[in-house]
KOLVEX-869443 format. One record per residue (C-alpha): residue in three letters; x, z, y. Coordinates in steps of 0.1 Angstrom, whole numbers. Layout:
# KOLVEX-869443
NODE   resn    east      up   north
NODE    ALA       X       Z       Y
...
***
This chain:
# KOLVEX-869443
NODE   resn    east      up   north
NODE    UNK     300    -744   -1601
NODE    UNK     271    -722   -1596
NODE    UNK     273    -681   -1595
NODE    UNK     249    -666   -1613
NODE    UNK     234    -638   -1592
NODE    UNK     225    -604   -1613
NODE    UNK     194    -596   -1607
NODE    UNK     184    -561   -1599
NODE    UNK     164    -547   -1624
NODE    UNK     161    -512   -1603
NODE    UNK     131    -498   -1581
NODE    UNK     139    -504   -1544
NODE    UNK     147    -475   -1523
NODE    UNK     117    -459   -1502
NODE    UNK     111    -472   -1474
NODE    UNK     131    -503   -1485
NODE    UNK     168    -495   -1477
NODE    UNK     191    -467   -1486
NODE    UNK     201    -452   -1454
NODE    UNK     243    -443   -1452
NODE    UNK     252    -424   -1426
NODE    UNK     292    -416   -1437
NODE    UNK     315    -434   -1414
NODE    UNK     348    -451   -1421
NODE    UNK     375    -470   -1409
NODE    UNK     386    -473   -1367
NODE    UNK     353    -457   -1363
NODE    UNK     357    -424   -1382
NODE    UNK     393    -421   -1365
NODE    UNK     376    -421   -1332
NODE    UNK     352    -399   -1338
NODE    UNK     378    -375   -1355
NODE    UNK     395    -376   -1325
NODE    UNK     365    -368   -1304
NODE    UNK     353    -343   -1322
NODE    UNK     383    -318   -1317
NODE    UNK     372    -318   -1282
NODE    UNK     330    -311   -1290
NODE    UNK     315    -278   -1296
NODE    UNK     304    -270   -1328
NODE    UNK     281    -247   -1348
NODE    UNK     280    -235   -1384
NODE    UNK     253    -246   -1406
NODE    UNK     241    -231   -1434
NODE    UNK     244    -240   -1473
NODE    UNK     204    -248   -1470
NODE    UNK     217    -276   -1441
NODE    UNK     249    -285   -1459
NODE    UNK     226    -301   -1489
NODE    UNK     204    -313   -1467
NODE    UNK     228    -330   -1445
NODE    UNK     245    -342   -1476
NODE    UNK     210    -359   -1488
NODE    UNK     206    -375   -1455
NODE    UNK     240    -394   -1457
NODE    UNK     239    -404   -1488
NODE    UNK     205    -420   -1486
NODE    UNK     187    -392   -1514
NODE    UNK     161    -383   -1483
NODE    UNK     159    -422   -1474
NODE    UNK     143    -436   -1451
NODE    UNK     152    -403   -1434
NODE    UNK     182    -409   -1413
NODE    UNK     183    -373   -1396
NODE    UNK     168    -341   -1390
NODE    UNK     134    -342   -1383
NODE    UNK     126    -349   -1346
NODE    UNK      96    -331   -1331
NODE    UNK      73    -356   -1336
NODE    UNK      79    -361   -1371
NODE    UNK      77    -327   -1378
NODE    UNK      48    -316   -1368
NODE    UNK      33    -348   -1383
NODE    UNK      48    -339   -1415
NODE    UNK      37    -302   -1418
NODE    UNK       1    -315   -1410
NODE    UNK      -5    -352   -1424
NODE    UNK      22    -353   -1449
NODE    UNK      32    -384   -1425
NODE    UNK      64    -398   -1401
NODE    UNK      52    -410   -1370
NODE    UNK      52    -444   -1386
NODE    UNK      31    -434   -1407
NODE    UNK      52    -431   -1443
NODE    UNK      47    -403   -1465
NODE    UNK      68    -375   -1465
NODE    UNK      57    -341   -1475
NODE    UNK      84    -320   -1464
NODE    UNK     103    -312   -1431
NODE    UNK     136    -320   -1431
NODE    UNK     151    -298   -1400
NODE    UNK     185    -284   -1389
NODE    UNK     179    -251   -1373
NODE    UNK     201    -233   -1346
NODE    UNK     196    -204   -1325
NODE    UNK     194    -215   -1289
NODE    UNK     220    -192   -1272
NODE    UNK     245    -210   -1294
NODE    UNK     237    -243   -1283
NODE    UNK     259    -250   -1252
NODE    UNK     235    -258   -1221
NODE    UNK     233    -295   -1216
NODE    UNK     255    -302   -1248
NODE    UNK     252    -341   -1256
NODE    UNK     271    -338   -1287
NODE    UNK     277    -311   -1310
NODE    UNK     300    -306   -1344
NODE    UNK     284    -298   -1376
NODE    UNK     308    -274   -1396
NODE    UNK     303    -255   -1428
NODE    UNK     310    -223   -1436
NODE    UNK     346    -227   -1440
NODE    UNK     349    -246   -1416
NODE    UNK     348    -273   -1425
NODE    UNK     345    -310   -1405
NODE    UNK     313    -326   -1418
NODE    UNK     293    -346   -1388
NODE    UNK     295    -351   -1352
NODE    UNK     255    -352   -1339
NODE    UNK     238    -365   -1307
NODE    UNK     218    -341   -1295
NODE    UNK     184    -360   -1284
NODE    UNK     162    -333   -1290
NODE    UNK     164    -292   -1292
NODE    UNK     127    -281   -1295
NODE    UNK     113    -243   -1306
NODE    UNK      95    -239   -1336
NODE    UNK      73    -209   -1353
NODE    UNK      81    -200   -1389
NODE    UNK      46    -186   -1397
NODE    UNK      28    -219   -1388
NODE    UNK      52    -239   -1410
NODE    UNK      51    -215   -1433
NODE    UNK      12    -213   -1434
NODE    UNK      10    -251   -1433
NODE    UNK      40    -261   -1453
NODE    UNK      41    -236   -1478
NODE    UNK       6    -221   -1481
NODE    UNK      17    -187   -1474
NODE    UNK      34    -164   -1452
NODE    UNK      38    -140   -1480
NODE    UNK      75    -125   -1479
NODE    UNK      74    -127   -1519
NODE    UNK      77    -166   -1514
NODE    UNK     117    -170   -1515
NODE    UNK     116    -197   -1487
NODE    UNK      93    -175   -1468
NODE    UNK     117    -140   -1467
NODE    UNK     144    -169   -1459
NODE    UNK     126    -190   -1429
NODE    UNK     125    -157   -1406
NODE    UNK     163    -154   -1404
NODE    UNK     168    -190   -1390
NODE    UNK     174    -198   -1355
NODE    UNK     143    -202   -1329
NODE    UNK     154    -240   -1324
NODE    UNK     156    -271   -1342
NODE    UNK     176    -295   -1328
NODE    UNK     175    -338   -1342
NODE    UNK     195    -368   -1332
NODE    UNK     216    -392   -1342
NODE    UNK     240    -386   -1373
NODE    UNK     275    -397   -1377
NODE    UNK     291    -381   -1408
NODE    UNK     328    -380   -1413
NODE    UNK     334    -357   -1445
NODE    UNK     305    -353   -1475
NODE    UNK     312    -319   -1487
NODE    UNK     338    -305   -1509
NODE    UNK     332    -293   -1544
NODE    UNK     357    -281   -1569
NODE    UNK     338    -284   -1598
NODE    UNK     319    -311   -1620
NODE    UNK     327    -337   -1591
NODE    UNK     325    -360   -1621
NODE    UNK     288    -355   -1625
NODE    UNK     285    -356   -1586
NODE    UNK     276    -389   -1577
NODE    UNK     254    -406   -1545
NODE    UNK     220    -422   -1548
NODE    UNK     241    -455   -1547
NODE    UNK     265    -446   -1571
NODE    UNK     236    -434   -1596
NODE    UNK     219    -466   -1591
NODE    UNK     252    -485   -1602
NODE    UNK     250    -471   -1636
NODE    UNK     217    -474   -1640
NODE    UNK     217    -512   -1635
NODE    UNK     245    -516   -1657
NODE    UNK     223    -503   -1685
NODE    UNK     199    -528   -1678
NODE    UNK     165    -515   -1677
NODE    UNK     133    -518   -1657
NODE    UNK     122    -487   -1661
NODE    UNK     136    -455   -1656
NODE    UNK     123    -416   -1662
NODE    UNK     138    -388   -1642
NODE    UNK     140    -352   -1652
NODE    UNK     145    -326   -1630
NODE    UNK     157    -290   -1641
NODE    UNK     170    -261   -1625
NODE    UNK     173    -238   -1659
NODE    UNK     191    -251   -1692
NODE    UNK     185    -277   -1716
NODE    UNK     166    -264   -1749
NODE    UNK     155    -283   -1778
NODE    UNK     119    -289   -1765
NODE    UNK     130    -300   -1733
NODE    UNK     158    -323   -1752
NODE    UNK     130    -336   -1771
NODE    UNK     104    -344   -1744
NODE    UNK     129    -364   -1723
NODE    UNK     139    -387   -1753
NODE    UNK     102    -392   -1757
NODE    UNK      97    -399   -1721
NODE    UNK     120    -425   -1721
NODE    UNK     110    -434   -1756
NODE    UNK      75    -441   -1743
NODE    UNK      86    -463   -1706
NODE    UNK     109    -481   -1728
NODE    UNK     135    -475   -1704
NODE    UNK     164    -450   -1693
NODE    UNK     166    -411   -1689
NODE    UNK     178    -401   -1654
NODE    UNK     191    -361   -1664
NODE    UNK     191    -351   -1628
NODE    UNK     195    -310   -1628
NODE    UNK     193    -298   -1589
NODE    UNK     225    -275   -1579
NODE    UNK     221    -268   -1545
NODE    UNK     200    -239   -1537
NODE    UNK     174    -228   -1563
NODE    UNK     149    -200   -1572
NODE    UNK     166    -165   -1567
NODE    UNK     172    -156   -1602
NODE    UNK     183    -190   -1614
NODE    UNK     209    -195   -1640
NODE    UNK     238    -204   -1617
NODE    UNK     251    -241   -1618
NODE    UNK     285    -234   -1635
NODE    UNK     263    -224   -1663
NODE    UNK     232    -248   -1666
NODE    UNK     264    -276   -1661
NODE    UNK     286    -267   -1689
NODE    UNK     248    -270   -1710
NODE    UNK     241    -307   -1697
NODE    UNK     271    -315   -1703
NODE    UNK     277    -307   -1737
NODE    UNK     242    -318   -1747
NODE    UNK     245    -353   -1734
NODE    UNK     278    -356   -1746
NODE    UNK     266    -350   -1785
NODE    UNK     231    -352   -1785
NODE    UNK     220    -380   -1759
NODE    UNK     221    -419   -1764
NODE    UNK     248    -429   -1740
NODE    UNK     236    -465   -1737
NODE    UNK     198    -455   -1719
NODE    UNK     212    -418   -1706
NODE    UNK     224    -409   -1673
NODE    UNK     234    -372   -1667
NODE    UNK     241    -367   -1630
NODE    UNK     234    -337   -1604
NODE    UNK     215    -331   -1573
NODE    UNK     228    -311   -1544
NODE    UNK     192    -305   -1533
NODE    UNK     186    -271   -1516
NODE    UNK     147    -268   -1528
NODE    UNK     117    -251   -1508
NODE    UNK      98    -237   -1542
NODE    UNK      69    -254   -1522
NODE    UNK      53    -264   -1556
NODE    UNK      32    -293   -1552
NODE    UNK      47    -307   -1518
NODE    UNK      79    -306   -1531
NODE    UNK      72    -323   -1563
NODE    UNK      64    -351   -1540
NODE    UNK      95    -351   -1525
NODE    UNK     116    -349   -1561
NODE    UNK      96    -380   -1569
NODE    UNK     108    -398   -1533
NODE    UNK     144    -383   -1546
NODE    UNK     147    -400   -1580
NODE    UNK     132    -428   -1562
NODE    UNK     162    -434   -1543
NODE    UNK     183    -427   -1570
NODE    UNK     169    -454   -1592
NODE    UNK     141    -440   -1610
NODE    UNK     106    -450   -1611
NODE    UNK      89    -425   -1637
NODE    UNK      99    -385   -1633
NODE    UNK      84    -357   -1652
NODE    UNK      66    -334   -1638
NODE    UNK      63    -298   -1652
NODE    UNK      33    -273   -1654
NODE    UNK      39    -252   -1620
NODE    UNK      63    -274   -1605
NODE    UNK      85    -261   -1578
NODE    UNK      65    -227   -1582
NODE    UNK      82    -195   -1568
NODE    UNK      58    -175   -1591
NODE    UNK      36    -149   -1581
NODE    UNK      26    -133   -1547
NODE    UNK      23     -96   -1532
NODE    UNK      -8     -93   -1549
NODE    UNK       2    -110   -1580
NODE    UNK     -14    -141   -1578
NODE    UNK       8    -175   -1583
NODE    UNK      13    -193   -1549
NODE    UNK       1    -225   -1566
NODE    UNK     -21    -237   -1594
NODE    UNK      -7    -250   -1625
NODE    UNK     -12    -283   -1623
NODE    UNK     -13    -290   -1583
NODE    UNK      21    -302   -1586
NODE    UNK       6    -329   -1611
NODE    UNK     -24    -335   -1594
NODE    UNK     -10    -342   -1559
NODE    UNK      15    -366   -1573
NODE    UNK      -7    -387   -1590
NODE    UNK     -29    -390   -1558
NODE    UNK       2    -406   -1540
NODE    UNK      20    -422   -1571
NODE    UNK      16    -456   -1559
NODE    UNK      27    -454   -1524
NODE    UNK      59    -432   -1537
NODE    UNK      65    -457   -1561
NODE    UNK      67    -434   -1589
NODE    UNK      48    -428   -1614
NODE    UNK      41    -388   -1625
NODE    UNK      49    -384   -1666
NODE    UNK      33    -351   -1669
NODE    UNK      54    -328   -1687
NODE    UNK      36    -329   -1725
NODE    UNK      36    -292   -1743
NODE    UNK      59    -290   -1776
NODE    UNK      55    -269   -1802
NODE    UNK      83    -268   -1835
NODE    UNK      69    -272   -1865
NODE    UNK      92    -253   -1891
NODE    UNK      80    -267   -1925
NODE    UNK      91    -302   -1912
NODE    UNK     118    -293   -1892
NODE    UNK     107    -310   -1860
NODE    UNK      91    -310   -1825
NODE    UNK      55    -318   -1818
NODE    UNK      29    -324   -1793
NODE    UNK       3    -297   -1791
NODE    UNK     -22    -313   -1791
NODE    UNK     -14    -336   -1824
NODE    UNK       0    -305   -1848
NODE    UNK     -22    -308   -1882
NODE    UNK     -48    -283   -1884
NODE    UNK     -33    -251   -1904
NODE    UNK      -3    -263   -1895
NODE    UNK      25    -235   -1888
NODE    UNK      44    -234   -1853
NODE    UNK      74    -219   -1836
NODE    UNK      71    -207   -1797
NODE    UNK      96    -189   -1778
NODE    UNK      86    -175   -1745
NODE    UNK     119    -176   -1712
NODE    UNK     109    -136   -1715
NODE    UNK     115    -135   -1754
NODE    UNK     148    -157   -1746
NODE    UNK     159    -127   -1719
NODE    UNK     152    -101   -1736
NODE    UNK     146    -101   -1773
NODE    UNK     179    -125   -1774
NODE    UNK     203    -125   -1747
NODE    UNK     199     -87   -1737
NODE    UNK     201     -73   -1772
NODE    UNK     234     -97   -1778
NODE    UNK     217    -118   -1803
NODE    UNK     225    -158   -1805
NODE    UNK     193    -179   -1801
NODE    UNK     180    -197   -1833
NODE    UNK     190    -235   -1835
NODE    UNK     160    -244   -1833
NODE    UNK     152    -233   -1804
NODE    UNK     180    -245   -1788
NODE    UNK     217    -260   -1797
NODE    UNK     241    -242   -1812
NODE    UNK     266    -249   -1779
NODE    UNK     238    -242   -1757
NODE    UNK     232    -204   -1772
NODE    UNK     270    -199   -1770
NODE    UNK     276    -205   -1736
NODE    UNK     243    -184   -1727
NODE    UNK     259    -153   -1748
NODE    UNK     291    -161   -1729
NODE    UNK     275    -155   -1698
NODE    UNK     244    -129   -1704
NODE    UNK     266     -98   -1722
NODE    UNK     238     -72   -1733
NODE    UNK     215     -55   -1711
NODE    UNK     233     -24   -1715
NODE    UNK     265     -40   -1704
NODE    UNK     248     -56   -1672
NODE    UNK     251     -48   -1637
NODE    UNK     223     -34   -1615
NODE    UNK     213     -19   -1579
NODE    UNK     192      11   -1576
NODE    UNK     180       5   -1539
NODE    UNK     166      36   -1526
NODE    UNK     143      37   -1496
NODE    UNK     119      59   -1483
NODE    UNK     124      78   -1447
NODE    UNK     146      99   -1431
NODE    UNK     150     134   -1448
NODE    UNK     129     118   -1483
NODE    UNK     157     128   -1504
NODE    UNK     174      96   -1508
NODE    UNK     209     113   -1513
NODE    UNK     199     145   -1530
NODE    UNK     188     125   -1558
NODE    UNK     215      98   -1555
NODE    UNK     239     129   -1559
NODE    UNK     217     145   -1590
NODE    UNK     218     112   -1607
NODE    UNK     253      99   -1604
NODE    UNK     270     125   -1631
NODE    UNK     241     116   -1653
NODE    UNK     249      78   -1653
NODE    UNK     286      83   -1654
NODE    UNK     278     106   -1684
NODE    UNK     265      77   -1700
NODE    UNK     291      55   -1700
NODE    UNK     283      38   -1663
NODE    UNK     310      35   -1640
NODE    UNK     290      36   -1608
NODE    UNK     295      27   -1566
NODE    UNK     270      51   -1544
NODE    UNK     263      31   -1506
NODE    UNK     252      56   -1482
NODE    UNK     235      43   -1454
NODE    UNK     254      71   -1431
NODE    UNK     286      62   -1452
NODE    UNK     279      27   -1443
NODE    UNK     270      33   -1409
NODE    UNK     308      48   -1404
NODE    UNK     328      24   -1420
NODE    UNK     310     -11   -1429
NODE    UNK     285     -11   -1405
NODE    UNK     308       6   -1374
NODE    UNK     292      -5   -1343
NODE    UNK     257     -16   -1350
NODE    UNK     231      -2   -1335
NODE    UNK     198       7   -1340
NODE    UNK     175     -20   -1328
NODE    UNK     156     -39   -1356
NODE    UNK     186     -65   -1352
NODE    UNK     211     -42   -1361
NODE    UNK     191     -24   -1389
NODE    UNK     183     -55   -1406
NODE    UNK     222     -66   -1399
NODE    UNK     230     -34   -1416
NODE    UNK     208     -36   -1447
NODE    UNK     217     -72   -1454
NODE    UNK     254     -60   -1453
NODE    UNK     246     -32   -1480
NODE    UNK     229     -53   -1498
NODE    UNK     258     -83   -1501
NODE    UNK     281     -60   -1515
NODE    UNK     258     -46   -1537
NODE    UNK     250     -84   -1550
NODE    UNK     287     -85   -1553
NODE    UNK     289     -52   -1576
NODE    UNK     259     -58   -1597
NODE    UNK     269     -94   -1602
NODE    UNK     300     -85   -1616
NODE    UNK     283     -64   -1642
NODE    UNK     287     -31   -1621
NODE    UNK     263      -5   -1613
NODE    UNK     253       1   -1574
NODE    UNK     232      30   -1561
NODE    UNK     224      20   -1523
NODE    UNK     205      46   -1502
NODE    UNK     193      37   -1468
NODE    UNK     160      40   -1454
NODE    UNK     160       2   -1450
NODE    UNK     122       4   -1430
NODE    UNK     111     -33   -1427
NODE    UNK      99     -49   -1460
NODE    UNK     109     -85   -1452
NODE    UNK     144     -74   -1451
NODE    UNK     145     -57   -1483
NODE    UNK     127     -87   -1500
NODE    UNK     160    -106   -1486
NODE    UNK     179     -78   -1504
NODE    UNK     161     -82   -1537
NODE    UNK     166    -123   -1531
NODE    UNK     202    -117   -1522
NODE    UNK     206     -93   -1557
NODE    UNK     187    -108   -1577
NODE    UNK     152     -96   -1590
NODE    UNK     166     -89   -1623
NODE    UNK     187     -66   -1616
NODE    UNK     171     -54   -1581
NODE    UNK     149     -16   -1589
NODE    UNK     133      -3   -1558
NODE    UNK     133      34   -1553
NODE    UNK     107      43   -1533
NODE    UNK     110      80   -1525
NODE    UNK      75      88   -1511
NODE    UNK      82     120   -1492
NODE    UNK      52     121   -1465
NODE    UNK      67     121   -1430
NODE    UNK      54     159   -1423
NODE    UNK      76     169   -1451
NODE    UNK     110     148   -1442
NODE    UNK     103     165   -1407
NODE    UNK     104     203   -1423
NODE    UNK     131     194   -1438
NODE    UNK     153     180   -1409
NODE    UNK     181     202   -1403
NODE    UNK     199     178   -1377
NODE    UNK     166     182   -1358
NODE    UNK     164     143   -1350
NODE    UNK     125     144   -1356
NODE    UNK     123     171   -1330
NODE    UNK     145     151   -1308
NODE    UNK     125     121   -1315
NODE    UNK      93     139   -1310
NODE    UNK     104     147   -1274
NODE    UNK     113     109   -1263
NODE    UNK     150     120   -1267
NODE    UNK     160      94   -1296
NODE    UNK     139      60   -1293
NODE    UNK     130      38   -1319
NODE    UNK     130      64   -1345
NODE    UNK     121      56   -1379
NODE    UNK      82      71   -1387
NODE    UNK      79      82   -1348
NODE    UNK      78      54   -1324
NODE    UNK      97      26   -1353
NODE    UNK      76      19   -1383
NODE    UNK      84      27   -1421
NODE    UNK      70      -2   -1438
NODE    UNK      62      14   -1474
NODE    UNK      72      -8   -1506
NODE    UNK      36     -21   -1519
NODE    UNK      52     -25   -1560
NODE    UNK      86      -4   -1563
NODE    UNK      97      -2   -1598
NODE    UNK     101      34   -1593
NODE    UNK      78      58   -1569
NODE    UNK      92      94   -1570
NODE    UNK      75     121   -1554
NODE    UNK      96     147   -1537
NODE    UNK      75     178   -1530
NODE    UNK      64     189   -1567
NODE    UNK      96     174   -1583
NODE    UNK     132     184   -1575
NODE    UNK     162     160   -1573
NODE    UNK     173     168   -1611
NODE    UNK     140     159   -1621
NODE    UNK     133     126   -1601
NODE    UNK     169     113   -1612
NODE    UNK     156     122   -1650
NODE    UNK     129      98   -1642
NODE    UNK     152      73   -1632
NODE    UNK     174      77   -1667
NODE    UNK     143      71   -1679
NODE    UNK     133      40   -1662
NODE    UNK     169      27   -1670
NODE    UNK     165      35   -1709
NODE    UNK     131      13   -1711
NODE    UNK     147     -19   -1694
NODE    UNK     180     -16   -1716
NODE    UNK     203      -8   -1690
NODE    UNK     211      26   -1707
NODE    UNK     213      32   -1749
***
C-alpha cells in the first residue's frame, strides 16, 4: 500500500536548506567534555541572539560569523563571496588581548556563564567601526544607537566553525519561543501557500490588528505575528510588556486557524533599509513569503542635526528592488485611519470625502494618555492592551528620571546639585545624588584617569542610575563625563525618556578662578596630565535639555530652572 507524501506547501529556506548547528547525542558528550579543558570568552547579549539565529537556521544559509571575506563583501556589495545576498554583517567580536595566542578552539559563554558553543578558530582579523559604520549604517553619527554601541566592541572579529551545545536559556514566554523549523511546522499544518509576516517591536493596537488581518486577508494565506525580543531601539517597550499584549490579542482577537504568534530573539542594527532586507531573509526562513514593511523601517530616528538617518520609504524601496531573489515579497505597510460614525478602520486613501476620522499620534499615546494616568480609548486600542500599558506606565509624575549633569571641572555641578536636592525632596521626590568624587571613592575605587578609565567610570554611574530611574526613582548624577560618545551610551543605557542633560556652561577661565584645590594651576604647569579643558578635551553637549549659565545666575537660581524644566515635562505637579 502506497504512503501518501504531504506535500510542502511552505517557501524553501534561503539558500535552499535551513542550516542547524545544535549538536546531540555521543557528539555533544564529547565536545562537553572537551570543552572544560578550552579557553573561553564572554559574549555579549548582541552575540548571544545572533549566535542563537545562526543555530537555529533564522540567518540561513549563514552557518557562522562572518569570515573576512564575507564581510567586507557584505558591507560593500550587499553579497557572500558566493555571491548571495545578504545585507548585513553577521560578526562575533572580541578584543585581541583576550584571545589566547595560537588558540585553535575557544568556548563561547554568556554572561552567566553559561555553556553555549565550542568554535574553531579559523580566522581572527581587525576591523574599523567607522568604515562599517559609514558603509553599513550610513552614519557615524553617535545619535545612531548601533553607532554609540559599535565603538565599545573589541578590535577583532574572529569566524570559524560552530558547534553549539546549549541554545540559550529563557525563563519567560518559552511557549512562544520557538525555531525557524519549529515555526515552519505549524505553519504547514495550517495548510497554506502563502504566508505574511509582521514584524513589531512596540504593541499591538487596533490599526496594526486591523492591517495584519487584511494583509493576510488579501495573500489569501496565514499571518506570521513575529514581534522581535532580543535587542531593540533604546526606549522600546520592554518584551515582558509588548508579550503579555500579543498574547492576549491573539488569544481573543485573532483567527487561530490562519494565525501564528511566535517571537524573534533578533538583536536588530536600526539600519533601516538594510535591515529590512534582512527581516525579509528572516521570515523567509521561518516560513513566510509576504512581510510587511512599515514607513521608516528599522529607523533609529533622527540624527545630531536632526535629520532622520533614512528616508521614509527606503526601507520599502530597497526591498522591492531585491524581492525576487529574497523570495519575499514586500506588503507595504497601508495607512489606517478609524472612522467613528461607522465604527471601523479604513484605508486612507479610500475614506469618503467629508468623511470624519480618528488619529492618535505614539506622542499623544505617551503623553496625553499614559503620563496623565488616563486609559486609552477602545478604539484605539483593546481594552486588555490599555490595561497592561497603565499597569506598566504609572503617571509622569510618579516616573523615575536622571538629571545628568556635565560641564567642567569647577562649573558648579555640585553647588547646584546641593541647591536643588531640598527643592525636589520638598516636592514629594525621594532622590539619590552620584557625585563623580563620591563615586570616584567608593564605586569607581581604583580607576584611573585615562580615557579608559573615565569612560569605565561614567558607564558605571550611569548603570546604576538606569537601575534607579527604571525603578521609578529619581537620580541626580554629577560628573564632568568629557567625551560625548560616552554620554550618548549613558542616555542609551537610561533611556532617552527619562535621560535630561545638564549642561552647566561655565567657560573654562571661570572654573579656573574658581579652583580652590588649585588642580588648573597644577595642570597648567605639566604637574597633573591629561586634565580635563588643559591638555584632555571637554567635548560640549551639542542639544542638552537644559543649558545653565553659571556666572550671572547663582546655584539657587539655576536649580529653580531645573524645577521648572521638571514641571513642563510632568515629572513634578
Amino acid at each position: 500500500m502506497a504512503v501518501e507524501v504531504k506535500k510542502e506547501t511552505l517557501i524553501a529556506p534561503y539558500g535552499g536548506k535551513l542550516v542547524n548547528l545544535v549538536v546531540e547525542g555521543a557528539e555533544r558528550e564529547a565536545l562537553l567534555k572537551e570543552a572544560s579543558k578550552l579557553p573561553y570568552i564572554q559574549i555579549s547579549e548582541r552575540a548571544l541572539n545572533d549566535l542563537e539565529l545562526l543555530a537555529t537556521g533564522g540567518f540561513s544559509p549563514l552557518d557562522r560569523f562572518m569570515g573576512e571575506a564575507d564581510y567586507h563583501r557584505v558591507m560593500d556589495e550587499m553579497r557572500l563571496v558566493d555571491g548571495t545576498l545578504f545585507p548585513l554583517p553577521i560578526t562575533l567580536p572580541v578584543d585581541r588581548d583576550d584571545l589566547p595566542a595560537g588558540v585553535e578552539k575557544i568556548v563561547l559563554r554568556d554572561a552567566r556563564n553559561n555553556l553555549i558553543a565550542v568554535m574553531k578558530v579559523e580566522e581572527a582579523y581587525t576591523w574599523d567601526w567607522k568604515e562599517e559604520a559609514s558603509k553599513v549604517l550610513g552614519s557615524t553619527d553617535s545619535r545612531h544607537p548601533l553607532v554609540a554601541e559599535m565603538v565599545r566592541w573589541g578590535d577583532t572579529y574572529i569566524s570559524g566553525e560552530l558547534k553549539v551545545l546549549n541554545l540559550p536559556h529563557y525563563n519567560d514566554f518559552n511557549e512562544l519561543r520557538r525555531t525557524p523549523a519549529e515555526v515552519r511546522t505549524l505553519l504547514e499544518e495550517l495548510g497554506h501557500a502563502n504566508v505574511v509576516a509582521f514584524q513589531t517591536r512596540n504593541p499591538i493596537h487596533r490599526v496594526h490588528e486591523e492591517l495584519t488581518k487584511l494583509a493576510a486577508k488579501e495573500i489569501g494565506g496565514a499571518l506570521l505575528i513575529h514581534p522581535v525580543v532580543g535587542l531593540t531601539k533604546p526606549g522600546d517597550v520592554d518584551h515582558y510588556t509588548r508579550c503579555r499584549v500579543y498574547k492576549a490579542l491573539y488569544e481573543h482577537y485573532y483567527d487561530h486557524s490562519s494565525t501564528v504568534l511566535s517571537l524573534l530573539p533578533l538583536a536588530m542594527r536600526m539600519a533601516g533599509p538594510r535591515e529590512a532586507v534582512l527581516h525579509a531573509i528572516i521570515r523567509r526562513n521561518y516560513g513566510a513569503n509576504h512581510f510587511i514593511v512599515g514607513r521608516d523601517h528599522a529607523g533609529p530616528g533622527v540624527d545630531g542635526a536632526g535629520k532622520p538617518f533614512y528616508g521614509p520609504y527606503d526601507a520599502q524601496e530597497l526591498l522591492s528592488k531585491y524581492e525576487e531573489e529574497v523570495g519575499v515579497r514586500m506588503v507595504p505597510f497601508k495607512m489606517m485611519v478609524y472612522l467613528p460614525d461607522e465604527d471601523r478602520y479604513e484605508q486612507s486613501d479610500k475614506v469618503p470625502a467629508g468623511a470624519r476620522v480618528a488619529e492618535i499620534s505614539g506622542t499623544e499615546v505617551r503623553e496625553d494618555y499614559l503620563a496623565k494616568g488616563l486609559l486609552l480609548p477602545e478604539w484605539f486600542t483593546r481594552k486588555e492592551t490599555a490595561e497592561i500599558l497603565m499597569e506598566v506606565n504609572p503617571p509622569q509624575h510618579r516616573r523615575g528620571f536622571c538629571l545628568w549633569f556635565t560641564g567642567l571641572s569647577g562649573s558648579g555641578k555640585s553647588t547646584i546639585a546641593e541647591a536643588l536636592t531640598p527643592m525636589l525632596l520638598a516636592r514629594g521626590r525621594q532622590l539619590t545624588v552620584l557625585d563623580g568624587d563620591v563615586v570616584r571613592t567608593h564605586l569607581s575605587k581604583g580607576l584611573g584617569f585615562s580615557k579608559e578609565d573615565r569612560d569605565t567610570n561614567i558607564l558605571r554611574i550611569g548603570f546604576v542610575a538606569s537601575e534607579i530611574a527604571r525603578h521609578n526613582g529619581t537620580v541626580i548624577c554629577a560628573a564632568i563625563s568629557p567625551y560625548s560618545q560616552t554620554r550618548n551610551e549613558v542616555k542609551k543605557i537610561i533611556g532617552h525618556e527619562r535621560f535630561i542633560e545638564v549642561y552647566v556652561d561655565t567657560p573654562l577661565e571661570v572654573c579656573e578662578q574658581r579652583d580652590i584645590k588649585g588642580l588648573y594651576a597644577k595642570a597648567r604647569a605639566g604637574e597633573i596630565k591629561g586634565f580635563t579643558g588643559i591638555d584632555d578635551p571637554y567635548e560640549a553637549p551639542r542639544d542638552p535639555e537644559i543649558r545653565l549659565d553659571t556666572v550671572d545666575n547663582s546655584a539657587e537660581e539655576c536649580a529653580a530652572q531645573i524645577i521648572s524644566y521638571l514641571e513642563s515635562r510632568g515629572f513634578l505637579q
